[in-house]
N, C-alpha and C positions, 0 to 999 in steps of 0.2 A: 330558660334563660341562656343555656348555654347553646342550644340551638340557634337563637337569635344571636347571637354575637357571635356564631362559625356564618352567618348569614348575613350581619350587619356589613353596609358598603364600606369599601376602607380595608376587608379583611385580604384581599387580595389587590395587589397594584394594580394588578390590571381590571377594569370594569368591563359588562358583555355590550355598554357603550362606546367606551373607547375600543372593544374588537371590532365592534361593528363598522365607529368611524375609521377606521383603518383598513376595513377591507372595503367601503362601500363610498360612493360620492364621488365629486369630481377628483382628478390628481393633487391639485394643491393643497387641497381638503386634507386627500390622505395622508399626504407627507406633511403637514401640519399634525397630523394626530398620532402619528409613528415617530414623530422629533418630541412632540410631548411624553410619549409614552418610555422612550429611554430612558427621559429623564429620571423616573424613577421606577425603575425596573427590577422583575423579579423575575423568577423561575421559567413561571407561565407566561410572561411577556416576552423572554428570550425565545420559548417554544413556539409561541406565536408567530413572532415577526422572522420565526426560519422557516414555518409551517405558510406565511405566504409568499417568502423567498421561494421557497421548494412549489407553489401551485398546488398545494394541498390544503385548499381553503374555500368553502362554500359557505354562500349568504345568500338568507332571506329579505325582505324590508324590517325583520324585528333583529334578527340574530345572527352572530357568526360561526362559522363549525370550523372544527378542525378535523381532518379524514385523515380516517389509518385505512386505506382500501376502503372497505366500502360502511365502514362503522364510523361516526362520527363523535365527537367530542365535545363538550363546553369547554372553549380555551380559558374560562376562568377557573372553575372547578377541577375541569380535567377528566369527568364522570360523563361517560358511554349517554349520548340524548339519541331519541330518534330523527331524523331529518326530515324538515319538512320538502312538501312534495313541490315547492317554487323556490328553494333552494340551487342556486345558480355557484358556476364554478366562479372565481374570482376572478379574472384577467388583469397581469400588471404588463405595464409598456415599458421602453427603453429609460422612461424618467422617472416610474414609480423603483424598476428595476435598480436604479443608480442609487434614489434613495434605503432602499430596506440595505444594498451592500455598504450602503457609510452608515447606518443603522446598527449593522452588527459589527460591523468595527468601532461604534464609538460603545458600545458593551463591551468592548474586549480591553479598553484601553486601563480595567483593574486587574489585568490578567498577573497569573503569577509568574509568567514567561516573561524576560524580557524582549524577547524576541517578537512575542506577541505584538508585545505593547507599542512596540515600534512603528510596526508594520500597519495596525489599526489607528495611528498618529499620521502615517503618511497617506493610508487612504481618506482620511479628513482632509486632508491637506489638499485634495484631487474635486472634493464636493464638498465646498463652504458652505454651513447655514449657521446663520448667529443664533435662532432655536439651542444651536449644540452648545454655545457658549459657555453656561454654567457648567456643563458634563466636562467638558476641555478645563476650566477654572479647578474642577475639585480633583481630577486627573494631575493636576499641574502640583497642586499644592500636595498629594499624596506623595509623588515619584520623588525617586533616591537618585536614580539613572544620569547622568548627565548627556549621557546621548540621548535618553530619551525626551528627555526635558527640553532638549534644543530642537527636537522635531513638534515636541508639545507648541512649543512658543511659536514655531512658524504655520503651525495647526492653528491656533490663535489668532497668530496675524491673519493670515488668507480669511476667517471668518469674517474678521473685523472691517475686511476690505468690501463685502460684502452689506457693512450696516448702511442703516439710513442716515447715521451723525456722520458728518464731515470731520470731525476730529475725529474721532475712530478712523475713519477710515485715511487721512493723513498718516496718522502714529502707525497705521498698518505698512503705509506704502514706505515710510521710514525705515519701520524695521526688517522689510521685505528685503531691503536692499543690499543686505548680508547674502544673500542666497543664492546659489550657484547652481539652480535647477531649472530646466527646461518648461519644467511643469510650472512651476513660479512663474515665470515667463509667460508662459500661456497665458496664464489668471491673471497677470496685470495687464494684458494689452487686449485682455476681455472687460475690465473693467474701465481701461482708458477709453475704450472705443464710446460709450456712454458716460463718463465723468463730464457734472458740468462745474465742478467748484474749481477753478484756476487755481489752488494753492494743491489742491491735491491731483489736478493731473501733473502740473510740475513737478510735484513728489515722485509717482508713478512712473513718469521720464526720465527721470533722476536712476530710478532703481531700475529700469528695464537698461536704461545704459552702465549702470555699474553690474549688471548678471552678463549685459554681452559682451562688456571685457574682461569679465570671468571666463563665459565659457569658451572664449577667441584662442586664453591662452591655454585650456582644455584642448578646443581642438585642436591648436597646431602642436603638443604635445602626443596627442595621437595620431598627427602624421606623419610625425617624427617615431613613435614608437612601431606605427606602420612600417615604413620605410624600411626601419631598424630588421624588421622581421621577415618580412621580403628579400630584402635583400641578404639576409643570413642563410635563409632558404638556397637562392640562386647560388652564394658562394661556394655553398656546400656543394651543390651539383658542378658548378664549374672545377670545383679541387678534385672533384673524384673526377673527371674527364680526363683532366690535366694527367694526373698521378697514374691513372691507368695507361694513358698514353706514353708518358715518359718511363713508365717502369717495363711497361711489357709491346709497345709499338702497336697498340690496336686502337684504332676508333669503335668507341663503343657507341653502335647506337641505339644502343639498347639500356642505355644507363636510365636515364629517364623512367623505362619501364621497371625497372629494379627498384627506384624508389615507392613507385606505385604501389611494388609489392610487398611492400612494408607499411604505405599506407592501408591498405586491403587486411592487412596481418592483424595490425590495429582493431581495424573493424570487427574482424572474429573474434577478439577477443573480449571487446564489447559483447557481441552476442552472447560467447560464453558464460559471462559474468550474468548478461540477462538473465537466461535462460536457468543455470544450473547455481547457482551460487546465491544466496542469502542478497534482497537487496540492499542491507545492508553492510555488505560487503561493496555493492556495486561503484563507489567511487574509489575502487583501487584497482580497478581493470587497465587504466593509464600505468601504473608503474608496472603492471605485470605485459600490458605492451610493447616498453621498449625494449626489452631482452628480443622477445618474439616475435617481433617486425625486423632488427638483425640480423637475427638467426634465419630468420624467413629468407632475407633479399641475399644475405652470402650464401645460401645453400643453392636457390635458383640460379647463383652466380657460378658457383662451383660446379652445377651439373652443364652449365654451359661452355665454363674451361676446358672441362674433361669430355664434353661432347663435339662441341664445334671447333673453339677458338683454338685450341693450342694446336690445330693440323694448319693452320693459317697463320704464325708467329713469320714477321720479316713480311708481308703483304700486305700494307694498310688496305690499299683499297680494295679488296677479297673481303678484309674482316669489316671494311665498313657497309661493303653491299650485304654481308653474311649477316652483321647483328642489325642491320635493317628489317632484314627478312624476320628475326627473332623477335622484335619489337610489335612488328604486326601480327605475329603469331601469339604475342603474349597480350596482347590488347586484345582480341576475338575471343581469347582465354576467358578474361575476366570478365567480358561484356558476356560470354556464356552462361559465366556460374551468377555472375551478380548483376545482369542487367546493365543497359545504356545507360539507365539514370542515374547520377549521384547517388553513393549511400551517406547516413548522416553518421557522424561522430561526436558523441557527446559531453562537453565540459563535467568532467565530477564535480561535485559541489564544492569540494577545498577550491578549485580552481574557477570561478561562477562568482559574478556580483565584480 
């Protein structure tokens, strides 16, 4: 008896049915049978649908395996089978591909991170299917989060924009119209371009023009914060021209490359954080740069006082053909050590999003 009931169907969510329809058949087929299968989902079905995320998944016309190397699996049991000899690898395309990632994110949306949870809210939000509807509903009704909540509902909506009812998908384009996302955007002028119910593309027009005087006044605040930062940049170089000029009568034309070498200082110090330092340590390599790009570009500056410049003090134009000459010699410098190409410099994560 007790055999039969570790046997009886039901004992596991997932069936060697439903792995099969999930690895085999046409595409719609399968992403039909992977949006059924989250819905209630266990162990073995998460293992699964990463096990055909990963391509480590082979199928017969009867059955599906899952492969550790060259040992295969029953994705329901989880117990070592032999493989049959017409056992074919599984191949997913760009659409099956889109489906199993909003798959395992609509599994993560019980996660105990909130960070998670978020993240697996927005990647719904990117690939609507009303299938997920109920998973989005019991995610909604569980969550404490109010941030996450308010990515829940617009997870929601974009689904709902998606249904076959015209009211759904009205009430969607209504409530879309809060949203100040590009991505949002997208998905309604994907869904206008085929709307044929006049009350709901009005709605849809409605909301695509209330996100782009959203994000109008987005971008012209980032031109303005543009601007801001550019030109802070230039003033700083034009003050040290000036300052150097008026305190000691030299053209520098070498200042430009002094900055450089502080951006360059920067960069090493990134490396060093890479390379020798715990990574998580690595987003404090920035504060440990601005000391050491300083110290870098007044020391370069100091061996050039004490070498060239101060035999040249009272002779602008001496010192502006001289630190010309220094300029080119410090540019060949650094195209030596680090190459013509840009190197990158990267946002620590305090400062990122």
């Amino acid at each position: 008896m007790l055999l039969a009931l570790l046997l009886a169907p039901g004992a596991w969510a997932v069936t060697a049915e439903q792995a099969l329809k999930m690895a085999t058949g046409d595409g719609e087929d399968r992403v039909q049978a992977i949006n059924e299968a989250v819905l209630d989902a266990d162990d073995r079905t998460r293992a699964f649908i990463d096990a055909l995320s990963n391509d480590a998944v082979k199928a017969s016309d009867k059955a599906a395996f899952v492969m550790d190397g060259d040992q295969a699996t029953d994705p329901v049991t989880g117990a070592k089978v032999k493989l049959p000899d017409d056992a074919e690898d599984v191949i997913n395309n760009n659409f099956l591909r889109s489906a199993l990632d909003a798959a395992k994110a609509a599994l993560q949306l019980h996660s105990e991170d909130e960070a998670t949870r978020a993240a697996a809210a927005a990647a719904l939000m990117k690939d609507p299917d009303e299938s997920r509807l109920p998973l989005i509903d019991r995610a909604l009704a569980a969550e404490k989060s109010p941030a996450v909540r308010d990515r829940l509902e617009l997870a929601r909506a974009t689904t709902l924009l998606a249904s076959h009812d015209a009211a759904k998908r009205l009430q969607a384009a209504e409530a879309l119209q809060q949203a100040r996302s590009p991505d949002i955007k997208l998905l309604l002028n994907e869904q206008l371009s085929h709307e044929d119910d006049p009350k709901v593309k009005a709605a849809i027009q409605a909301a695509i023009a209330k996100i782009n005087e959203g994000l109008a006044w987005g971008d012209r605040l980032g031109v303005l914060f543009t601007g801001a930062s550019l030109g802070s940049i230039l003033l700083l170089a034009a003050l040290g021209l000036a300052i150097t000029y008026g305190l000691m009568g030299v053209i520098n034309m070498a200042h430009g490359e002094l900055i450089m070498i502080g951006a360059y200082a920067t960069y090493m110090m990134q490396v060093v954080f890479q390379r020798y330092l715990p990574e998580s340590a690595f987003g404090w390599y920035l504060v440990a740069a601005v000391p050491v790009s300083f110290l870098a570009s007044a020391l370069v500056g100091a061996v050039l006082e004490r070498g060239v410049i101060r035999f040249l003090y009272g002779r602008p134009l001496e010192t502006l053909l001289a630190t010309w000459g220094i300029s080119l010699v410090l540019i060949q410098t650094v195209r030596s050590l680090f190459g013509a190409q840009n190197v990158g410099v990267e946002n620590p994560s305090w400062m990122s999003g």
